[in-house]
Each structure stands twice: as structure tokens, then as C-alpha cells.
NULOLO-240963 format. One record per residue (C-alpha): x negated, y negated, z negated; residue in three letters. Coordinates in steps of 0.5 Angstrom, whole numbers, padded with zeros to 4 digits, always signed. Layout:
XYZALA
...
END
This chain:
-0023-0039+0005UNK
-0025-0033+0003UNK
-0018-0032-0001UNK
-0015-0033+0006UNK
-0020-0028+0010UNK
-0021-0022+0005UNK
-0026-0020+0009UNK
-0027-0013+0004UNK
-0026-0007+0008UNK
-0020-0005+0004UNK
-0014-0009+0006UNK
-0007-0009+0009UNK
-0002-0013+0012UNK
+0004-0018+0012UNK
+0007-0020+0020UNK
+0014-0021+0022UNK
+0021-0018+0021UNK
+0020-0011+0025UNK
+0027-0009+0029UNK
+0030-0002+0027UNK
+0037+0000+0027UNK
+0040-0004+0020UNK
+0044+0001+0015UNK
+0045-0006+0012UNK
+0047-0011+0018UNK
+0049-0016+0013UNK
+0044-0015+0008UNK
+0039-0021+0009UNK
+0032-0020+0005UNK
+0032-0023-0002UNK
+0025-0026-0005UNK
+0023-0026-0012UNK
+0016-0025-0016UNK
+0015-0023-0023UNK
+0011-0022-0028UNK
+0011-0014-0032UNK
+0008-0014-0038UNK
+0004-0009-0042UNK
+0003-0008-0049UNK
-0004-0010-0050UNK
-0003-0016-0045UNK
-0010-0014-0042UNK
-0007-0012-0035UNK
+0000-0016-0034UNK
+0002-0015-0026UNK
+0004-0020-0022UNK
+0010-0016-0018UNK
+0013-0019-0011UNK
+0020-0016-0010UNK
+0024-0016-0003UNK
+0031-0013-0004UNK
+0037-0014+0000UNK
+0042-0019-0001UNK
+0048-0021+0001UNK
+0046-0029+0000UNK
+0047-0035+0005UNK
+0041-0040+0003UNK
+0036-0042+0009UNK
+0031-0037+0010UNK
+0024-0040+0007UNK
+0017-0036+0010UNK
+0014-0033+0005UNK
+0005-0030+0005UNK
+0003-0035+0009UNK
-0003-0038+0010UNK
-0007-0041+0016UNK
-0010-0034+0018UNK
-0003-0030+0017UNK
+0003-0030+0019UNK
+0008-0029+0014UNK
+0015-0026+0013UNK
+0022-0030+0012UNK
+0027-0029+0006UNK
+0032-0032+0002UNK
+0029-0035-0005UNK
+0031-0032-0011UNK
+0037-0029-0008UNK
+0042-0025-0012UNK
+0041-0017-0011UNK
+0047-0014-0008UNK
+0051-0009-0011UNK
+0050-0002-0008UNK
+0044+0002-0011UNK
+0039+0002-0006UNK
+0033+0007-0006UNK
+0025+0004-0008UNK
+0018+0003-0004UNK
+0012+0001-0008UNK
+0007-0002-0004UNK
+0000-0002-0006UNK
-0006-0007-0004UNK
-0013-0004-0002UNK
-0019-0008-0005UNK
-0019-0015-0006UNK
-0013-0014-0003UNK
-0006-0017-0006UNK
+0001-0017-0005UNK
+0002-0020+0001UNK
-0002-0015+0005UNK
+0004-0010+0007UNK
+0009-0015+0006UNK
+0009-0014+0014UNK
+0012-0008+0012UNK
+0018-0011+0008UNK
+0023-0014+0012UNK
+0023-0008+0016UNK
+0025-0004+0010UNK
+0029-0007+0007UNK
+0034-0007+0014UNK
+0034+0001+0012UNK
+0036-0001+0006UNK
+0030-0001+0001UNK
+0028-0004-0005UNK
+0021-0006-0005UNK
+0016-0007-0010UNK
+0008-0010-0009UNK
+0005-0011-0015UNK
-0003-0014-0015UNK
-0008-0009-0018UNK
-0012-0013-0025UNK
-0019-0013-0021UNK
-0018-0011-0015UNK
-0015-0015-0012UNK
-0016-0023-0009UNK
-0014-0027-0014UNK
-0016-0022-0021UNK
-0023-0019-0020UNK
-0025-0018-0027UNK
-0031-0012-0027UNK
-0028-0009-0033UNK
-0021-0009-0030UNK
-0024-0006-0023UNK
-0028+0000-0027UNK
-0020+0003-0029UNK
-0019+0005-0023UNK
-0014+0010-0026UNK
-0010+0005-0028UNK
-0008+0004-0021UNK
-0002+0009-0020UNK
-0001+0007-0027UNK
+0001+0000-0026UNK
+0006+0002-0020UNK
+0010+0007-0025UNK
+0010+0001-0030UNK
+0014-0003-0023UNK
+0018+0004-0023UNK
+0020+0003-0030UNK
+0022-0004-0030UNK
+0026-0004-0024UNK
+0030+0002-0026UNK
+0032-0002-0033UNK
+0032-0008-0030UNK
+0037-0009-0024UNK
+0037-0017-0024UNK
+0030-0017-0021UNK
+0031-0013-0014UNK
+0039-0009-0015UNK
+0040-0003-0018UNK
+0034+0004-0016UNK
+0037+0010-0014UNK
+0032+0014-0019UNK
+0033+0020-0014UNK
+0030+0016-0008UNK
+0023+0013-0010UNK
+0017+0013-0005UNK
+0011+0010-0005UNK
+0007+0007+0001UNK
-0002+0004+0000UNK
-0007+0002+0004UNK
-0014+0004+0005UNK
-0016+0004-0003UNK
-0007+0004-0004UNK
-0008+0010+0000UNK
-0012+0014-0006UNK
-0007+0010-0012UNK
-0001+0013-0008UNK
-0005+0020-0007UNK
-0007+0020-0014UNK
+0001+0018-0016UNK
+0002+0024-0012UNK
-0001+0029-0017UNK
-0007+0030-0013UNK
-0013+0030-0018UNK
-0020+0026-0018UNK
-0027+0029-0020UNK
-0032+0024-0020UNK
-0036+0029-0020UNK
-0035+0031-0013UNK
-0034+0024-0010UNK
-0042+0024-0013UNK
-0043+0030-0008UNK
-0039+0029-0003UNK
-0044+0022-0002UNK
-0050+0026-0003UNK
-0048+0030+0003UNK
-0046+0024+0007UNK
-0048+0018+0005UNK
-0044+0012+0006UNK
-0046+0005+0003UNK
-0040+0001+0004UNK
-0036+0007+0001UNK
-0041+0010-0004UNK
-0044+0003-0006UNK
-0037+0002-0010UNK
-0037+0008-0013UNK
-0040+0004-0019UNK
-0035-0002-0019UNK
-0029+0002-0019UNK
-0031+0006-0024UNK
-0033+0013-0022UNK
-0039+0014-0025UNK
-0042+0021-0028UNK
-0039+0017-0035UNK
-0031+0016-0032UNK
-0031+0025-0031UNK
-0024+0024-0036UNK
-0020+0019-0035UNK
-0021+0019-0028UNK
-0019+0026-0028UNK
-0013+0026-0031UNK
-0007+0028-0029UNK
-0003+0021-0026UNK
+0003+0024-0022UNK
+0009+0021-0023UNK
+0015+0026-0021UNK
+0019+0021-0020UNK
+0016+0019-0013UNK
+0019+0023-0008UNK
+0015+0021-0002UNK
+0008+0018-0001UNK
+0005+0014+0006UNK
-0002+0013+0006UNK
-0006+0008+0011UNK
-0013+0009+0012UNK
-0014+0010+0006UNK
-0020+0010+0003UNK
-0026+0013-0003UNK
-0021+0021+0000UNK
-0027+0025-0001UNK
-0027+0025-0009UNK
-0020+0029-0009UNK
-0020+0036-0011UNK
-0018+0040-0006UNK
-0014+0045-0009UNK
-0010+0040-0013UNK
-0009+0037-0006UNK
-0005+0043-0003UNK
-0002+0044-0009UNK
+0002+0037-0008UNK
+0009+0038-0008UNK
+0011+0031-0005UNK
+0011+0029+0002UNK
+0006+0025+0005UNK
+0005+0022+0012UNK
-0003+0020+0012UNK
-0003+0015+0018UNK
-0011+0014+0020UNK
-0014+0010+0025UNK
-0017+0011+0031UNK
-0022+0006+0032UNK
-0028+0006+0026UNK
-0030-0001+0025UNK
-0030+0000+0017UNK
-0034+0004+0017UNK
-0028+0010+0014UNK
-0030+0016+0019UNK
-0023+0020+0020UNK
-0025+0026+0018UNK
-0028+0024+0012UNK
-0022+0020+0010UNK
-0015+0021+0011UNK
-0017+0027+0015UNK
-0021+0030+0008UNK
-0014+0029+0006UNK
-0009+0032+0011UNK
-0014+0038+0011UNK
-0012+0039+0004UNK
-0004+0039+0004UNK
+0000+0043+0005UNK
+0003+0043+0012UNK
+0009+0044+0011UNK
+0009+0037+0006UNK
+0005+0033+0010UNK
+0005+0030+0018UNK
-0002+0027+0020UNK
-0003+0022+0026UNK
-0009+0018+0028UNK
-0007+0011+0032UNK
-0012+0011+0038UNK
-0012+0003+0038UNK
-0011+0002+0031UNK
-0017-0001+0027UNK
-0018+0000+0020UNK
-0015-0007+0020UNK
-0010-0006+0024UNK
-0005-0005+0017UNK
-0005-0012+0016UNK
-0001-0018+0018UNK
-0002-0021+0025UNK
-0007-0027+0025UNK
-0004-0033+0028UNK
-0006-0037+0034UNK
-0013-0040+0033UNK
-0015-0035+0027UNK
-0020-0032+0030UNK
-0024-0039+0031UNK
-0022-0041+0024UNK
-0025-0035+0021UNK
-0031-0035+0025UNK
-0033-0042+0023UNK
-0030-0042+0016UNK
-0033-0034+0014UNK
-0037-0031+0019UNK
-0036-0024+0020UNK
-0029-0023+0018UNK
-0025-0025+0025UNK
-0027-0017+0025UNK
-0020-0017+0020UNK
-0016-0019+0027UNK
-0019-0014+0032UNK
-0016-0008+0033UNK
-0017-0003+0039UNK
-0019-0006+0046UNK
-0012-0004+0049UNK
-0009-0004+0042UNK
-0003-0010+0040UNK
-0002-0011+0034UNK
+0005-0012+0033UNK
+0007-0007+0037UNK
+0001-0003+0033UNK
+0006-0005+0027UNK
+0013-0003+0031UNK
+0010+0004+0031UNK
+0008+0005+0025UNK
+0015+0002+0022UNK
+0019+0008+0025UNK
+0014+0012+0024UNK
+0014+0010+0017UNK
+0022+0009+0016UNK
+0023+0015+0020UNK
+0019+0020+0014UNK
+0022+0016+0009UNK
+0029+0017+0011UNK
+0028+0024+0013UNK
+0024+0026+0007UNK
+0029+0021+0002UNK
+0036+0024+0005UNK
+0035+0031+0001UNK
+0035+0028-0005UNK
+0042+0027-0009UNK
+0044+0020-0009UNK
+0045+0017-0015UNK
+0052+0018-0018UNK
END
């Protein structure tokens, strides 16, 4: 049960195809999970990709299990033809790829390739401490997605490389920040939590990797301009970035923040931190009062609570949101808020020729 509730702090979300308007009526969503290899063999991505398509095959649900309700999309089906711009999706910790797939369908309805792969060592099924402790390695793993989709149009159809954006949540949210340009001091964070201790927070420092040890990879410079636009969702471990890097980001961001703390992730010293150091004119921030850490994920299925409650005692905290807050409607808000960005921020860009 424990790989069912994922009761680390840091997660995110699948639920039900959301109704935005369709810039692809026809299209339905196309399923298929891959593998992206890397040299050394040590940090293979398992990669899930949902991707327009015009095939006719019965629908199967998919990232389901007993406490989650999943999505529908066809199996291995064939891309469309038509370039269509790309979202990558990154899980927070412990998490995996099935975490914003709620979010997928959605997407791909205006449009989008998308792309989740599980992060080595942070995620549910890979929780190897020497992988874990390579938090740098995090935004580089999605630029490989990046890479293999833009050579690659069999898996998902053909990128628009002028069109890429990024979404994560919770630690996703620091990989998609730090895939932005924005720099990490180790240092800092280590400050930061001498001034505001957090157990939850502080007390992973070590695990991930930030450490007084980790001052160079960490602070390396691992943006990808290819990213035209980044979402972040509660993120979290925000106080480590460097402020004068933060405002001088020059890809768009929309930071979505929680209003109910049951995390233990105070807006301000979070996604607030991170909105207070962008440049205004390149960024929105917004607080969804009855939105809970929690409220990012999938919507729980009937009887979850009671299940999680006798199984993992403690972890029904994952199906709570605000106490007038309905996470499926939680979840329509946040698809148009982020289809809205996405659209507004992508639509400068040149298409592809």
C-alpha cells in the first residue's frame, strides 16, 4: 500500500479528462511508456507519453489503482501527423509519473505532447540514496525526454522545438524552476533553515543532496533555453534559489500555490519566495484558497479514505483538500488557469516551419 498512497509530502496528481475547448476535436489521446537510456546505464528514464491521435482502438484506463482514479487513452496508438508543441511533467518526491497525468488529457485536447518521466531516486518505484543525492540531475533528466522526443517522432508525433514548456509539482516544481535558469546555493538553503527551521523540509536537505559538500553541482547552471515556459505547483525546498538568478529568468512562469498549509510548505517561504523574486512582468502568481498541498493529485476514488486510513494510517491526508474545496473542480481551475498560460506565453513563439 505504501507505493499506492505515497504518503511523502511532495506529490502530485492523475484524475479525469478535464473539458477545455479542443483545438483538436478529433484527436483522442494516445498512450505509450518508454525507456530513455543514458550512456553510463546508471539513470535509465522510464518515460510515460500521452499524444494526440487520430486511432480508433477502445479506450483503456490508465494510472489507476485502488486509491486513484486514472485516465483514458488508447494504447500504443499511432501519433498524429501535425507538429504539436511539448509539456514535460515532473513528479515531486516519491513520486511518479502517474502524478499529474490528471493533467494530461487535458492537454492533449489543446494540442500537446506530453511527456512524465520518473526521476532515479525520488521516485516511488527507484529510491536508491545515491540517485536521490543527485538532485541536479533532476532538470537534466527532462532535457533527455526533451532531446529523444525532438529526434525521435515515432514515440509521441513530431515537437515544435520553438513550443516546449515545462510543468512540476512540489519538488517538480524546484527541477522545472532550476530548468528555468534560476540558480541553487546550497549554501542558502542551509541559511534559510537556520533562520526558519522546517524538519520536513530542512531534514531532506541531506538525502537530496544539499549539503555544504554538493556547493558545485548544485550550483551549476542547468537551464534549458529550449523551455519557453515553466508552471510550478506548490513547489517545494524554494528557498535555496539564489534571488538575483530568480529575477533574472527570462522564462515565463506561472507559480500556483496552495492556500491551505496541511504540508508543512508555508506559501510564503515557498512558491511566495519564488513569485517575490521573478521578474513581474514574466511571471503570474496565484494562491487557490481551498487547494491543499494535496489537492495537485488525482482525485481519490470512493472508499479511498477508509481504505488509506486502515492500510497506511495517516496518509487519507493525501485526499483532503480545503474544507469547502472539491477537488475536481480544484482541478478544472487549475487546467484553465494552466492551458490559459501555456496558449498565451507559447503563441509568440514561431511555429515550426
Amino acid at each position: 500500500m505504501r507505493k499506492i498512497a505515497l504518503s511523502a509530502w511532495m506529490l502530485a496528481g492523475l484524475s479525469v479528462s478535464l473539458c477545455l475547448p479542443q483545438a483538436h476535436a478529433t484527436d483522442l489521446v494516445g498512450f505509450r511508456e518508454t525507456t530513455v537510456a543514458d550512456a553510463s546505464n546508471q539513470r535509465p528514464l522510464h518515460v510515460a507519453l500521452w499524444y494526440p491521435t487520430n486511432a480508433t482502438a477502445p479506450l483503456q484506463t490508465w494510472a489507476e489503482n485502488p486509491v486513484f482514479q486514472g485516465v483514458q487513452a488508447v494504447k500504443d496508438a499511432a501519433p498524429s501527423q501535425t507538429a504539436h508543441p511539448l509539456v514535460v511533467l515532473s513528479h515531486g518526491y516519491r513520486g511518479n509519473w502517474r502524478n499529474l497525468s490528471w493533467l494530461a488529457p487535458a492537454l492533449v485536447a489543446q494540442g500537446y505532447i506530453v511527456a512524465a518521466p520518473d526521476h532515479p531516486g525520488t521516485t516511488s518505484f527507484d529510491q536508491r540514496p545515491a540517485e536521490a543525492a543527485k538532485l541536479w540531475e533532476r532538470p537534466k533528466d527532462l532535457r533527455r525526454v526533451i532531446d529523444t522526443l525532438l529526434k525521435d517522432s515515432t514515440l509521441a508525433g513530431s515537437v515544435d522545438p520553438q513550443r516546449i514548456a515545462a510543468i512540476g509539482h512540489s519538488l517538480g516544481g524546484w527541477t522545472v524552476t532550476a530548468l528555468a535558469g534560476a540558480r541553487y546555493s546550497p549554501q542558502l538553503f542551509l541559511e534559510e533553515c537556520q533562520k526558519h527551521p522546517n524538519p520536513r523540509l530542512c531534514g531532506l536537505g541531506p538525502e537530496l543532496g544539499i549539503t555544504q559538500d554538493n556547493q558545485g553541482p548544485l550550483g551549476a547552471d542547468l537551464g534549458d533555453p529550449r523551455v519557453k515556459a515553466v508552471v510550478l505547483l506548490d513547489l517545494g525546498m524554494a528557498r535555496g534559489f539564489v534571488p538575483e538568478s530568480l529575477s533574472a529568468v527570462k522564462t515565463p512562469a506561472l507559480v500556483l500555490a496552495a492556500g491551505v498549509d496541511n504540508a508543512d510548505m508555508p506559501v510564503e517561504l515557498e512558491s511566495g519566495y519564488i513569485s517575490a523574486n521573478l521578474a513581474p512582468a514574466r511571471s503570474s502568481f496565484k494562491v487557490l484558497a481551498e487547494a491543499t498541498h494535496f489537492s495537485f493529485m488525482q482525485l481519490c476514488k470512493p472508499g479511498a479514505v477508509a481504505l488509506l486510513k486502515k492500510e497506511e494510517p495517516g496518509d487519507e491526508i493525501i485526499c483532503g483538500d480545503g474544507a469547502a474545496g472539491d477537488r475536481q473542480q480544484l482541478h478544472q481551475q487549475m487546467a484553465e488557469l494552466i492551458g490559459g498560460f501555456l496558449d498565451q506565453r507559447l503563441a509568440g513563439q514561431p511555429p515550426e516551419s
